[in-house]
C-alpha positions in Angstrom: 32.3 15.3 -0.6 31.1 15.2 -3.7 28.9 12.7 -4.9 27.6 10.9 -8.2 24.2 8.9 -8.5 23.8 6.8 -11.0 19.6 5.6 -11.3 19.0 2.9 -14.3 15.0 2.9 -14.0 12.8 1.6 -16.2 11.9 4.9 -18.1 15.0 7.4 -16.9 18.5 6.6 -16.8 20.0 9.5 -14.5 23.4 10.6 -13.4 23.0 13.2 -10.1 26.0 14.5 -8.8 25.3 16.2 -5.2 27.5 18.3 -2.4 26.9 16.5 0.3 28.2 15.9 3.7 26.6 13.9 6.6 24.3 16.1 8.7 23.9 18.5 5.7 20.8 18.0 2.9 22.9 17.2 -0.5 23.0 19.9 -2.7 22.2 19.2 -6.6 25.3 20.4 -8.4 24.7 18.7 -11.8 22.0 16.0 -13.7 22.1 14.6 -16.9 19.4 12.2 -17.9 18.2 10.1 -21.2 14.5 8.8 -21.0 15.2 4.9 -22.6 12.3 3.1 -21.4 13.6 -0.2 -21.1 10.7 -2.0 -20.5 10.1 -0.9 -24.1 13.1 -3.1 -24.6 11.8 -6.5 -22.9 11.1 -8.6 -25.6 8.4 -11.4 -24.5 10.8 -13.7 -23.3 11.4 -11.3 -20.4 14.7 -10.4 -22.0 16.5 -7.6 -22.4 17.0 -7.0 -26.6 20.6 -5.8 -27.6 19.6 -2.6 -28.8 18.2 -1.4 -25.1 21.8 -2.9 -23.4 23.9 -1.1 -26.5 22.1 2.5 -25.4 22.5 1.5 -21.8 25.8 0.5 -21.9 26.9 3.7 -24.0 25.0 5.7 -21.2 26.9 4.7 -18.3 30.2 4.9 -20.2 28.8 8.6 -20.7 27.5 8.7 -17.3 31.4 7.6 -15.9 33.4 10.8 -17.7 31.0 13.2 -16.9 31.3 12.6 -13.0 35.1 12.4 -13.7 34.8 15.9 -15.6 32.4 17.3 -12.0 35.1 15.9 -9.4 33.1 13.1 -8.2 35.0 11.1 -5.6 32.3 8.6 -5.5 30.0 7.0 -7.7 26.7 4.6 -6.5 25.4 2.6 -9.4 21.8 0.9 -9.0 19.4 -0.3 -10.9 16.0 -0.9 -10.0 12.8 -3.4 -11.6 13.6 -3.0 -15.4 16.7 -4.8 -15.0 15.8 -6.6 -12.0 13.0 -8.3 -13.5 15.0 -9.5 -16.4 15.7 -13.2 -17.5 19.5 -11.8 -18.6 19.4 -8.8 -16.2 23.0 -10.4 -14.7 24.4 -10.6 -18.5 23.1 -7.0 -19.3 24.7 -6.0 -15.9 27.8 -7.8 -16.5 28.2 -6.5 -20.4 28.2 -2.7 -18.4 30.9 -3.2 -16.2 32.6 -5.1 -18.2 32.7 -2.0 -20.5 32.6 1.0 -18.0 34.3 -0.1 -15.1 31.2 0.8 -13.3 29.8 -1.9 -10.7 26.2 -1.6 -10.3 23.7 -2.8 -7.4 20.3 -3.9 -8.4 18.0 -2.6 -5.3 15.2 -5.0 -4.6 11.7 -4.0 -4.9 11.0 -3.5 -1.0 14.8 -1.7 -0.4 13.7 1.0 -3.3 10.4 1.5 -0.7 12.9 1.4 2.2 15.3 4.3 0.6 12.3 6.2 -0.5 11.0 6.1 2.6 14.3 7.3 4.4 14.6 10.1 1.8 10.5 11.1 2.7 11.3 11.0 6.5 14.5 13.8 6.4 12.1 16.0 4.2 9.5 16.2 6.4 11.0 15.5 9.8 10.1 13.4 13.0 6.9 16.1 13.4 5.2 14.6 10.5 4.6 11.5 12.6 3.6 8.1 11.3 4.2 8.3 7.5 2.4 6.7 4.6 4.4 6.9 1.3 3.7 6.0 -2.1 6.2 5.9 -5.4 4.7 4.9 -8.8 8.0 4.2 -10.8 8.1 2.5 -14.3 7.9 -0.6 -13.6 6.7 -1.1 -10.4 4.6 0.8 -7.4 6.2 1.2 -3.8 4.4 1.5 -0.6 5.9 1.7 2.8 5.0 3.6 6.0 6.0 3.4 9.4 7.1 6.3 12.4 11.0 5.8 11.8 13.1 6.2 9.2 12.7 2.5 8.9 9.5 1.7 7.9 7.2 -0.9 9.6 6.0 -2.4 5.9 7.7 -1.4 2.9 5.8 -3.8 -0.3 6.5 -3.4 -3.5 4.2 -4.9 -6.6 4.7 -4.6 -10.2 2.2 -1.8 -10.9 4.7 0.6 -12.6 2.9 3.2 -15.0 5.4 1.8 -18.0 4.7 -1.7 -17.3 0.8 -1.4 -17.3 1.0 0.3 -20.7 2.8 -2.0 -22.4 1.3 -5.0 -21.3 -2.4 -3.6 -21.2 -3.1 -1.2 -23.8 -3.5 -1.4 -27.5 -4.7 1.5 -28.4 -4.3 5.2 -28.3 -5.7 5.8 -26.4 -7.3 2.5 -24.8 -10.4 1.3 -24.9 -13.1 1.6 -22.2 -12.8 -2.2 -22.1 -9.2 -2.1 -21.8 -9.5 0.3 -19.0 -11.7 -1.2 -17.1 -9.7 -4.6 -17.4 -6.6 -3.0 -16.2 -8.3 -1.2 -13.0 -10.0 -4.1 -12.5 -6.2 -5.8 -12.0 -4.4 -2.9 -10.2 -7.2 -2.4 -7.8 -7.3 -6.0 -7.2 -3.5 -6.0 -6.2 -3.3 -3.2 -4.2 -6.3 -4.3 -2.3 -4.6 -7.3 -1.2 -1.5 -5.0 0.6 -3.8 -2.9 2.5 -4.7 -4.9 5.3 -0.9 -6.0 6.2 -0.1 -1.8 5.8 -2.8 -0.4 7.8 -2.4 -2.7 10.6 0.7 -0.7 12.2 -1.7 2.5 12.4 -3.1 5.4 10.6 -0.6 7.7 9.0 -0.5 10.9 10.2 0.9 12.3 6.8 0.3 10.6 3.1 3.4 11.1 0.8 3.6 10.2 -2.9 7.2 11.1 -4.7 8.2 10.0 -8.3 7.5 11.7 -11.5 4.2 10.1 -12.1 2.7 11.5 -9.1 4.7 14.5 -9.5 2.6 15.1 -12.9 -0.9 14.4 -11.7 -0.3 17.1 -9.2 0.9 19.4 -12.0 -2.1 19.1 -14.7 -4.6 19.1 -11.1 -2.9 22.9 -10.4 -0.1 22.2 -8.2 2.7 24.5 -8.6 5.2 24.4 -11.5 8.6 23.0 -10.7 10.2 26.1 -11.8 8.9 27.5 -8.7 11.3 25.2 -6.6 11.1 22.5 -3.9 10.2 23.8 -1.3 6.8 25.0 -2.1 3.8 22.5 -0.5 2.2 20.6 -3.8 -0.4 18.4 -2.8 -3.0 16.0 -4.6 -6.3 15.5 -3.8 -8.5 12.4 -4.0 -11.3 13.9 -5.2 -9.1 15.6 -7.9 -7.8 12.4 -9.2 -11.0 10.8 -9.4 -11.8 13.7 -12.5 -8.1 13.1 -14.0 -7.9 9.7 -14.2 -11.8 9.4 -16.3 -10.1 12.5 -18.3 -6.6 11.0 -18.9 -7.5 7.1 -19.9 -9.7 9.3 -22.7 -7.5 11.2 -24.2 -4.4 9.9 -26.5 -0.8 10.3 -25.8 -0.7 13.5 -27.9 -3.2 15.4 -25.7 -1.4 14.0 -22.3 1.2 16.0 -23.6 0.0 19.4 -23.9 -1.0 19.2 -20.7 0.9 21.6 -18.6 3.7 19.6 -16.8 3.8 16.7 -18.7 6.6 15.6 -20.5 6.3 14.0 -24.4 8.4 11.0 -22.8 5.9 10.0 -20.3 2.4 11.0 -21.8 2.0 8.0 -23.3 2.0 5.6 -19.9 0.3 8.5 -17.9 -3.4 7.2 -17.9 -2.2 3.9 -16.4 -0.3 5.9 -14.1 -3.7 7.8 -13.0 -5.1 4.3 -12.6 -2.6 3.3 -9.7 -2.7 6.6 -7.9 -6.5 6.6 -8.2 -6.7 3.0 -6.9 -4.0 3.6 -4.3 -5.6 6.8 -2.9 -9.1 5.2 -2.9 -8.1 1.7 -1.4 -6.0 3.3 1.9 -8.9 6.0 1.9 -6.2 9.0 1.6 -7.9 12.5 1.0 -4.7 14.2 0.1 -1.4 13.5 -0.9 1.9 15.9 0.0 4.4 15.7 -2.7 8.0 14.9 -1.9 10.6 16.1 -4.3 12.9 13.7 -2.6 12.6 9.8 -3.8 14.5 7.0 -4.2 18.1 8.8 -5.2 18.4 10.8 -2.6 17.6 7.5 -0.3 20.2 6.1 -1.7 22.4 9.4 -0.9 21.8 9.8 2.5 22.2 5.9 3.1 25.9 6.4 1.9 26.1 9.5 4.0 25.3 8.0 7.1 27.6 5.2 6.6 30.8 7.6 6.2 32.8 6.9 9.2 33.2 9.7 11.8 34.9 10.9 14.9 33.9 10.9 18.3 35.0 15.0 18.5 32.2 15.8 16.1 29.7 15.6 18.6 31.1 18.3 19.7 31.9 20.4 16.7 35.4 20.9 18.6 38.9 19.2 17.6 41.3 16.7 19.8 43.4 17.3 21.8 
């Protein structure tokens, strides 16, 4: 079947659309996304500001004729801490659907570090053993890990690279005080998580997936994306110790000439170096593998696996 993802995060809103059928990895058939940022949008009474639910809502309308235009039979809608976090997050989410005709879920924090956690298990397979997993979103930071596809602990704390800028930084780029103020904070929160995580066991593989992690791999010298998914990218620790004194010093426009990083994100990348330096250091991980699957194509294979199916497929034959 074909299938259409629709992913309001707090910097990327993203339409996938996927061949997919249960058994089978989905197949990427289509993507259009916008980079809104709508934390930028959150106003200091925590609320969403009409301008970032206008460019939303016009989004999703968009979003809901292009899967009609690529055959979708079936569109999942979430949205994940931007909105969640919200004081009118249900009005914002009503105003939508009211418009679209588009019902969308909003995933709690430790079900978006369930689904990427399920989408890190099928890549890498029962083999990999007891996996650690790490996602530094927009507005938050997900850890889980576990030997299933369930994890044992999945936590999530609001540590996203988009938040931190915007509620800790000034300046362009920040000041040493500023830095050290925010690390202070982030190293502080993850510190209390470790104990509970560690307790199940040591991982036998360290994950990280999202595009933050994704670009600290890049400008460190993994492998372009152009190059495809299936070559191993990897971070190491003592790599992201040098980035992340070199990143909270430079200003947004020298993030972005760095090779793999995107003008959209440059600008919340040094606090983004600050969580996966912290996170790294704190659960003592050497090196990271990088996933390209994340929380989407959790949220794919959940739906796959939920598609009803016949007792003659175990079989691959046909009834009698």
């Amino acid at each position: 079947m074909r299938l259409g993802v629709l992913d309001i995060g707090s910097n990327t809103v993203h339409l996938l659309v996927v061949d997919a059928h249960r058994g089978a990895r989905p197949i990427p058939a289509y993507s259009h996304k916008e980079g809104l940022r709508l934390t930028e949008y959150l106003g200091e009474d925590n609320r969403l500001a009409d301008e970032g639910i206008e460019r939303l809502a016009a989004f999703v309308e968009e979003a809901v004729h292009l899967a009609e235009d690529k055959g979708v039979e079936d569109l999942l809608a979430f949205a994940t801490s931007a909105v969640r976090e919200a004081a009118n997050g249900e009005e914002v989410l009503a105003q939508v659907e009211a418009r679209s005709g588009v019902h969308i879920e909003v995933l709690s924090g430790r079900d978006e570090a369930r689904l990427t956690f399920l989408a890190v298990r099928r890549w890498f397979g029962w083999s990999s053993g007891r996996l650690l997993a790490f996602d530094i979103g927009g507005g938050s930071l997900e850890i889980a890990a576990g030997v299933d596809e369930e994890p044992d602990v999945a936590v999530s704390l609001p540590l996203g690279a988009g938040r931190l800028t915007r509620d800790w930084f000034t300046g362009d780029p920040p000041s040493p005080e500023e830095v050290r103020t925010l690390r202070r904070h982030v190293r502080t929160e993850i510190a209390r998580t470790v104990g509970g995580v560690v307790r199940y066991g040591e991982a036998d593989r360290a994950v990280a997936t999202s595009k933050t992690f994704k670009q600290l791999a890049r400008i460190a010298g993994a492998a372009p994306s152009s190059e495809g998914p299936y070559v191993s990218r990897s971070l190491s620790r003592e790599d992201m110790a040098e980035w992340v004194i070199k990143l909270t010093t430079m200003g947004a426009a020298e993030r972005a000439e760095l090779s793999g990083v995107s003008e959209g994100r440059a600008a919340q990348l040094a606090a983004g170096a600050l969580v996966a330096d912290a996170t790294m250091d704190l659960f003592e991980v050497d090196r990271l593998e990088v996933c390209p699957w994340a929380l989407r194509e959790g949220v794919i294979l959940r739906r796959l696996d939920l598609l009803p199916g016949r007792l003659d497929q175990l079989s691959g034959g046909t009834p009698e």
